[in-house]
C-alpha positions in Angstrom: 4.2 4.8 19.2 4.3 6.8 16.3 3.1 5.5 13.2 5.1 5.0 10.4 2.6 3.5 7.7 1.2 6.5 5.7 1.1 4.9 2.5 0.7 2.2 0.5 4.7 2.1 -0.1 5.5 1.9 3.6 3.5 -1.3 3.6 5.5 -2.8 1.0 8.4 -1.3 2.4 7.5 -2.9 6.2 7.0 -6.5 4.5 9.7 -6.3 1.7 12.4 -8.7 3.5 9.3 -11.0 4.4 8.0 -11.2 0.9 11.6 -11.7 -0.2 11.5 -14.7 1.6 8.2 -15.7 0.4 8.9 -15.2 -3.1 12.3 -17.5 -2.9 10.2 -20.3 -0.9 8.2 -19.8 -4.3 10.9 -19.7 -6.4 12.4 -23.1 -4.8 9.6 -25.2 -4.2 8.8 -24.5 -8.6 11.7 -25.9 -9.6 10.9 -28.7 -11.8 12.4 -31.4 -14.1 9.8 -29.9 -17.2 11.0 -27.0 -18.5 7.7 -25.5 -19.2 6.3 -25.3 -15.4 9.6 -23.1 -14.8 8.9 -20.7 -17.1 5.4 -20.5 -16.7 6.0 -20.1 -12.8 8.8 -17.7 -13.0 6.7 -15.6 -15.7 4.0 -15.9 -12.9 6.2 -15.0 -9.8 8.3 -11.9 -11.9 4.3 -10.3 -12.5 3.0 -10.9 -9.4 1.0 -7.8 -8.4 0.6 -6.5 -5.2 0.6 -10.3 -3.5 -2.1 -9.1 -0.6 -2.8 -12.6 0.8 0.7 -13.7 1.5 1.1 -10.2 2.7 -1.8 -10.2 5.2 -0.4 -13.9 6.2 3.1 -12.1 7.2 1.6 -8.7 8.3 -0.8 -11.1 10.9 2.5 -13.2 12.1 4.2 -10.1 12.6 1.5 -8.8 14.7 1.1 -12.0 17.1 4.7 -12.0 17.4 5.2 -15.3 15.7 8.7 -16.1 15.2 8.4 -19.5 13.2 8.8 -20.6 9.8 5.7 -21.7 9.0 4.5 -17.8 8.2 6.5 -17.9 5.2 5.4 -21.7 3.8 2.2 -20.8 4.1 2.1 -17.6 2.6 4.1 -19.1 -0.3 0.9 -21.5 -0.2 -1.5 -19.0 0.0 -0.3 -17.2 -3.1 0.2 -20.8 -5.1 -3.6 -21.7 -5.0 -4.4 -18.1 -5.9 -2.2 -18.3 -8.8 -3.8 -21.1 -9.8 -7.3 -19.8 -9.7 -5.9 -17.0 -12.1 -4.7 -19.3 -14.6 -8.2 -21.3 -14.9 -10.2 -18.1 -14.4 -8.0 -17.0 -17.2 -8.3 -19.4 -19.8 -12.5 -19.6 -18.9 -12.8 -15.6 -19.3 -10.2 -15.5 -22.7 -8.4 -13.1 -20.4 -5.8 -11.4 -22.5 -4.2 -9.2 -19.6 -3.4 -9.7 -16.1 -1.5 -6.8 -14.5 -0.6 -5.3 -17.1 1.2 -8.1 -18.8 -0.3 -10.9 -21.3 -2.1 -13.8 -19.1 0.2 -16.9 -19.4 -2.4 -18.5 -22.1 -2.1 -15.6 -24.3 1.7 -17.1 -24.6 1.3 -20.7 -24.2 -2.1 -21.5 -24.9 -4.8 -22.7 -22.7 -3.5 -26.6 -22.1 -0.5 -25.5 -20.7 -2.3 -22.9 -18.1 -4.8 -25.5 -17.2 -2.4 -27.5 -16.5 0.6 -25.7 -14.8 -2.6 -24.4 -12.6 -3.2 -28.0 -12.3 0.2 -28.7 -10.8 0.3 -25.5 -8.7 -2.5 -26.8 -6.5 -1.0 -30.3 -6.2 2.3 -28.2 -4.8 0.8 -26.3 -2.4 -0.8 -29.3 -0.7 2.2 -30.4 -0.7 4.0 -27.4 1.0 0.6 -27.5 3.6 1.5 -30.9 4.7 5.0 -29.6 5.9 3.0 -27.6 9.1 2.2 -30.7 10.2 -0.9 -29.7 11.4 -4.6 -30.9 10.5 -5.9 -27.4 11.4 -3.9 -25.4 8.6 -4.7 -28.8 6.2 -8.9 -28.2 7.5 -8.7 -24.4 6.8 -6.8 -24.6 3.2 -8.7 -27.4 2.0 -12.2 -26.0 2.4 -11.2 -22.6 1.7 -9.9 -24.0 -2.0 -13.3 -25.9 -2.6 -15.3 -23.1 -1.5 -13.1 -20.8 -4.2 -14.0 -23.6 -6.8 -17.7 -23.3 -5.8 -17.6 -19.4 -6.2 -16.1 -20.2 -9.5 -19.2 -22.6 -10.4 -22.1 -19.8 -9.0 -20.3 -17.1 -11.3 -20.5 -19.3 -14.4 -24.0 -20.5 -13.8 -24.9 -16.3 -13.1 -23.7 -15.1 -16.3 -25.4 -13.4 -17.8 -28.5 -12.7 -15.1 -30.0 -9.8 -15.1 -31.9 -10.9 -12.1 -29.5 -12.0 -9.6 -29.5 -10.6 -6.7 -27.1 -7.7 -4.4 -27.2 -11.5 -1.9 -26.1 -13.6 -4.5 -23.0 -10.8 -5.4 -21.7 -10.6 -1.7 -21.8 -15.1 -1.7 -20.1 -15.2 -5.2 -17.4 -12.9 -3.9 -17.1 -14.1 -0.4 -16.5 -18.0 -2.1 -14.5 -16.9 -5.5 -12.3 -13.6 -3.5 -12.5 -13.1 -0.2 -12.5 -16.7 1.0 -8.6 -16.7 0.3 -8.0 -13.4 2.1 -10.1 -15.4 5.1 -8.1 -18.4 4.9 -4.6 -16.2 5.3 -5.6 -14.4 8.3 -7.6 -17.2 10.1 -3.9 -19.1 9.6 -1.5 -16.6 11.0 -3.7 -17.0 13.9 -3.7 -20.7 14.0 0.3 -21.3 14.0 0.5 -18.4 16.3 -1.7 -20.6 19.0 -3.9 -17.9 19.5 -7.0 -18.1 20.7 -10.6 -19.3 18.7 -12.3 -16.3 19.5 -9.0 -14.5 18.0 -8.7 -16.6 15.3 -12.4 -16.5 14.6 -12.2 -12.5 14.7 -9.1 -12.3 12.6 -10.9 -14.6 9.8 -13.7 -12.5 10.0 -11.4 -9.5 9.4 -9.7 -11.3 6.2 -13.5 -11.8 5.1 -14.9 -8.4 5.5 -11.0 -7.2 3.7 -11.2 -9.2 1.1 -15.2 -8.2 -0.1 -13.7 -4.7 0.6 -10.8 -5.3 -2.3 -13.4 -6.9 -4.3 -16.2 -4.2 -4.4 -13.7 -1.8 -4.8 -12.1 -3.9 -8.0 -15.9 -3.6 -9.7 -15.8 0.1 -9.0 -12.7 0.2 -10.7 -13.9 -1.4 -14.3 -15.5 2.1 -14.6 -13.5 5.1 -13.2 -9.9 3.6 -13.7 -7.6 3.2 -16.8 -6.4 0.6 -18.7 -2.7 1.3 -17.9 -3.2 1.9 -14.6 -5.4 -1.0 -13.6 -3.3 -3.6 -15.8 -6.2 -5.4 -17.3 -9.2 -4.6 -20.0 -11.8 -2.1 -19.0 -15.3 -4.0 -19.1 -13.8 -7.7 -18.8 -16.5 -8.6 -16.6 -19.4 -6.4 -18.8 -18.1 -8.2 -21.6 -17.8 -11.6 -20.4 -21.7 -11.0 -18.9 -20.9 -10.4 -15.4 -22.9 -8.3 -13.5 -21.1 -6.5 -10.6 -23.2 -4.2 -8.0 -22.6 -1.1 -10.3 -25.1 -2.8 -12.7 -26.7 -4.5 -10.3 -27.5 -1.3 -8.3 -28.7 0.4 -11.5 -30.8 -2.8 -12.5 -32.7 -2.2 -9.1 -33.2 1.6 -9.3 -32.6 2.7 -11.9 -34.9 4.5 -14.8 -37.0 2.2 -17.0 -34.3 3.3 -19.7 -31.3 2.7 -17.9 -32.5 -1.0 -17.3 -33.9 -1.9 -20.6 -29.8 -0.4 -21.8 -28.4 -2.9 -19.6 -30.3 -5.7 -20.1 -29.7 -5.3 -23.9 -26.0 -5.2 -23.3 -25.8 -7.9 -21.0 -27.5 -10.3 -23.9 -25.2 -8.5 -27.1 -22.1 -7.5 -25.2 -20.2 -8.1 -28.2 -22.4 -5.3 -30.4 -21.9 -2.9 -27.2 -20.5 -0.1 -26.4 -18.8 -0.1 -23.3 -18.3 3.1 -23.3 -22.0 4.3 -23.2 -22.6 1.5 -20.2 -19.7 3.5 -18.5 -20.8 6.6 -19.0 -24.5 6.4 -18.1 -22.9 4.3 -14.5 -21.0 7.3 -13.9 -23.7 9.9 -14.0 -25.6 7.3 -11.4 -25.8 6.9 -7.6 -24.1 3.5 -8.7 -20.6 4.4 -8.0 -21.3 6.4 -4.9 -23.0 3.2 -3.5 -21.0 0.3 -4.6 -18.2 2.6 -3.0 -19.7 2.7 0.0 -20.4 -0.8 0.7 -16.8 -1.5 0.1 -16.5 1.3 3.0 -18.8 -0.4 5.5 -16.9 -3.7 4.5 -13.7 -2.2 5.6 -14.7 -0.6 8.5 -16.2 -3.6 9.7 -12.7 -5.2 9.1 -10.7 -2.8 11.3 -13.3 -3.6 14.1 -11.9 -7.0 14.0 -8.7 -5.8 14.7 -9.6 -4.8 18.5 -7.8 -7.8 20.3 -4.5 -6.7 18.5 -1.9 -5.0 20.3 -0.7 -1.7 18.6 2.3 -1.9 16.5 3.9 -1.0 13.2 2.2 -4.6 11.9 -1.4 -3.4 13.5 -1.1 0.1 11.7 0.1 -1.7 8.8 -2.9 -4.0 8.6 -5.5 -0.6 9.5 -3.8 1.3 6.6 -5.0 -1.7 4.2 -8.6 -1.4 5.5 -8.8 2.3 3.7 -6.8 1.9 1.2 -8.8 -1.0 0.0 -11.8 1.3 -0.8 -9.9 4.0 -1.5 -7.4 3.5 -4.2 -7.7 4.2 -7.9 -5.1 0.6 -9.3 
């Protein structure tokens, strides 16, 4: 079979009528009697970025053949609590960009965020209960507290200069990659495929999603502003310390250390710039690039029990280009 996903384009283009779907299940299920939650949720559905969760969640279906509607609910779902977590993790950062657009508290405030962000969650258990199945319920529930706790562990590590490369990989398997888990392990579970397979195919959503993740830190310091659609040093600035820093805290020279340390503690007095600069002319980048690598390739091992088709391809291409890309 030849195979027809080469870029990132044919894997929008292979999930288009799917995510079409998805984004008028959205679209539907939002409508409300306040006038504010509809324009808050269409602002949020007409800037919705690349929408990899509900894409994996179709991508997944597609691959185990499954042929019901609950693909589509769910990956409506999926995207609804991850909206969500943007909205609060927007308003607790001061985020003024998302995407390249103003975050939705930039325009009406922080109470109405909170609490549109509020109401998205209390949808999509809603939607959940419609697969009429405890399973989906016992995967979507944990994975949304475990996201909350990710949430908690990056407050309380802001700021650290000590934490650890293991504390990283937990705050971004809870706060990211627990999500991408959750989507994967579910395609599986309405499909009525096998634990093993379902327990390989959340694995894979794990691994992919600390893959994205890794790769997104990377990106604070070689990308653009336009082309990344957000602030360049959000996280510096906001006293997050990603494995760029943290790589550098741990080998670097005694005066690359004492540089960040001081930064960390007056980020506002810093220069962004000079942090970036003196990353770039590290091993930092090479290494926090390739642990996003290994995480990938340990994804596409996951992939074994799969039978090859446009879907399988489609889901290998993601793998690299999770690592890989430069937005």
């Amino acid at each position: 079979m030849e195979n027809t996903i080469k870029e990132i384009k044919d894997v929008f283009k292979f999930t288009d009528a799917g995510m079409t779907e998805v984004n008028n299940h959205l679209r539907k299920q939002l409508n409300s009697d306040v006038i504010l939650i509809n324009q808050i949720a269409e602002y949020i559905i007409s800037n919705g970025g690349k929408r990899l969760r509900p894409m994996l969640m179709l991508l997944i279906s597609k691959a185990l053949n499954y042929s019901g509607d609950q693909s589509v609910n769910l990956a409506a779902v999926i995207e609804l609590i991850h909206t969500a977590t943007l909205l609060h993790d927007d308003v607790v950062d001061e985020s003024e960009m998302r995407r390249g657009e103003k975050t939705s508290h930039e325009i009406w405030g922080n109470s109405a965020s909170v609490l549109v962000g509020d109401f998205l969650y209390s949808k999509s258990f809603q939607m959940m209960v419609k697969a009429d199945n405890m399973r989906v319920m016992s995967i979507l529930s944990d994975a949304t507290n475990k996201i909350s706790e990710g949430e908690v562990q990056q407050l309380l590590n802001v700021g650290n200069v000590d934490i650890s490369e293991n504390a990283y990989f937990e705050i971004i398997a809870n706060k990211t990659a627990k999500l991408f888990e959750a989507a994967c392990q579910l395609a599986a579970v309405i499909a009525e495929q096998s634990i093993d397979l379902q327990n390989d195919l959340a694995d894979f959503g794990m691994f992919l999603g600390t893959a994205f993740q890794i790769a997104d830190d990377v990106l604070d310091y070689i990308a653009d502003d336009e082309a990344l659609g957000k602030n360049l040093g959000d996280d510096f600035s906001e006293g997050k310390l990603t494995l760029p820093l943290i790589y550098l805290l741990k080998h670097g020279t005694d005066e690359q250390k004492s540089s960040i340390i001081n930064a960390i503690k007056n980020p506002s007095s810093t220069d962004f710039l000079a942090i970036k600069s003196m990353v770039e002319k590290s091993n930092a980048i090479d290494y926090t690039l390739q642990q996003a690598k290994d995480q990938a390739q340990a994804a596409k091992e996951k992939l074994n029990q799969l039978n090859d088709s446009d879907a399988k391809a489609a889901l290998l291409f993601l793998c690299d280009y999770a690592w890989k890309r430069t937005k």
